[in-house]
C-alpha positions in Angstrom: 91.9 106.8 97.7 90.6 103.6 97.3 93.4 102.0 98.8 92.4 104.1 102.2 88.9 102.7 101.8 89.9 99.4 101.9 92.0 99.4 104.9 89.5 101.4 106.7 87.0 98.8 105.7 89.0 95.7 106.4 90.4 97.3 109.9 86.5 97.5 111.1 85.6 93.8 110.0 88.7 92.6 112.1 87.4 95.2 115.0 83.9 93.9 114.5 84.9 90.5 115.8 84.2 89.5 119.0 87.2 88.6 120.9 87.6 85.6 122.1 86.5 84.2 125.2 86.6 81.2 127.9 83.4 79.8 128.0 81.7 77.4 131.5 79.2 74.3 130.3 78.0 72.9 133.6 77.0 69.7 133.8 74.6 71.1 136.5 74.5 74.7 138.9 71.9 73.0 141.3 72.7 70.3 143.8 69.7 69.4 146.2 71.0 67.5 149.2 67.5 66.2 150.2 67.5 65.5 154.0 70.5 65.5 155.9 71.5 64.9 159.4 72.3 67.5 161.3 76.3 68.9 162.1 76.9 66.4 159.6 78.6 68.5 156.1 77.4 68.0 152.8 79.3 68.4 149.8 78.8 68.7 146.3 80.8 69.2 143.5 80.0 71.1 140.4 81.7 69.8 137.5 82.3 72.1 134.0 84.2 72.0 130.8 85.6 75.3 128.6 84.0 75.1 125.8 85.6 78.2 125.1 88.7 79.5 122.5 91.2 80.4 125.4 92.4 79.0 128.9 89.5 79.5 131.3 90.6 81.5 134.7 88.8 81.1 138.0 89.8 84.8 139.5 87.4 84.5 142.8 84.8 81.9 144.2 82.5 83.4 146.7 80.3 81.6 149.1 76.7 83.0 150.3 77.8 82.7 154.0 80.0 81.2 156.4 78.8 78.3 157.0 79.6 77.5 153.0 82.6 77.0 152.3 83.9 76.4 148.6 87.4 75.3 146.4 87.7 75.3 143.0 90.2 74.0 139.9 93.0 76.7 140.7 94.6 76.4 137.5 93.7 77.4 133.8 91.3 75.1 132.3 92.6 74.7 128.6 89.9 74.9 125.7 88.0 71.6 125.7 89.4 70.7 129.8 87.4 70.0 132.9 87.3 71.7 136.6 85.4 71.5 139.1 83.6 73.8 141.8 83.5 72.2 145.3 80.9 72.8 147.7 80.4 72.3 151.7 77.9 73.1 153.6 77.7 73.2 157.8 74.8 71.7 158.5 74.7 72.6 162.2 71.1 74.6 162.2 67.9 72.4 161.6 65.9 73.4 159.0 65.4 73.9 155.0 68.7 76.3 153.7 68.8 77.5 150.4 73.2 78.9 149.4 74.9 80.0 147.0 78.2 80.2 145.6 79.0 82.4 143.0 82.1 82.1 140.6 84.0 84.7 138.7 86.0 83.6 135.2 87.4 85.5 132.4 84.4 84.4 130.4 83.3 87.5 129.5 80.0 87.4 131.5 78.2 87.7 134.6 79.3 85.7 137.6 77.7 82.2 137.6 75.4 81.3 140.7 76.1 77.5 141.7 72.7 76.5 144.6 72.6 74.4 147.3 69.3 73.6 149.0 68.5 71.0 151.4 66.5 70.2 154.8 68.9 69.6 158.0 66.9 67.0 160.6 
C-alpha cells in the first residue's frame, strides 16, 4: 500500500511540471520610422533570442495589411540563438500609419504583436 502511494505521489510531482517551452526576448516589438518620404519602403528588423529550454519554431508571421509585408528566421532557433523578424512597409499613402505584424511560435503563449508607426510626407 504504501508502495501505491508513493508512485501515485511521485507520478503527480513529474505531471505537475510545466513542460518545457521556447521562449522570445526581443530586443524591442516597436520600431518608429519617424518621417519618411513617400513610395519610398521602410524596413525594420526585429531581432530576438530563445531564451527558452527547446528549439524555438516560427509556425506563421502575419502582417496587419498589404501594404506590410514581413520574413522571418525560417529555421529552429536553438536555446540561447538569435532570429530575426523583418519588416517592410509601402509607404505609398501620405500620412501617420500605425501596423502590425504578429508572430506565432511554439512558445506556449499568445501571438507576439511587433508595431510599426510612422508619418509618410
Amino acid at each position: 500500500m504504501l508502495f501505491l502511494f508513493a508512485l501515485t505521489f511521485i507520478g503527480f510531482a513529474i505531471m505537475a511540471e510545466a513542460p518545457a517551452s521556447a521562449k522570445f526576448s526581443w530586443e524591442s516589438t516597436n520600431h518608429d520610422f519617424g518621417v519618411i518620404p513617400k513610395n519610398t519602403p521602410a524596413a525594420a528588423s526585429f531581432y530576438f533570442v530563445n531564451e527558452g529550454e527547446v528549439p524555438l519554431i516560427i509556425s506563421q508571421v502575419k502582417a496587419s495589411c498589404g501594404c506590410t509585408v514581413a520574413s522571418y528566421t525560417k529555421e529552429a532557433i536553438a536555446p540561447g540563438g538569435h532570429g530575426t523578424v523583418e519588416a517592410t512597409y509601402n509607404a505609398a499613402k501620405p500620412g501617420p500609419f500605425n501596423k502590425s505584424v504578429v508572430v506565432y511560435a511554439n512558445t506556449g503563449g499568445d501571438p507576439i504583436v511587433l508595431r510599426l508607426k510612422g508619418m509618410v510626407k
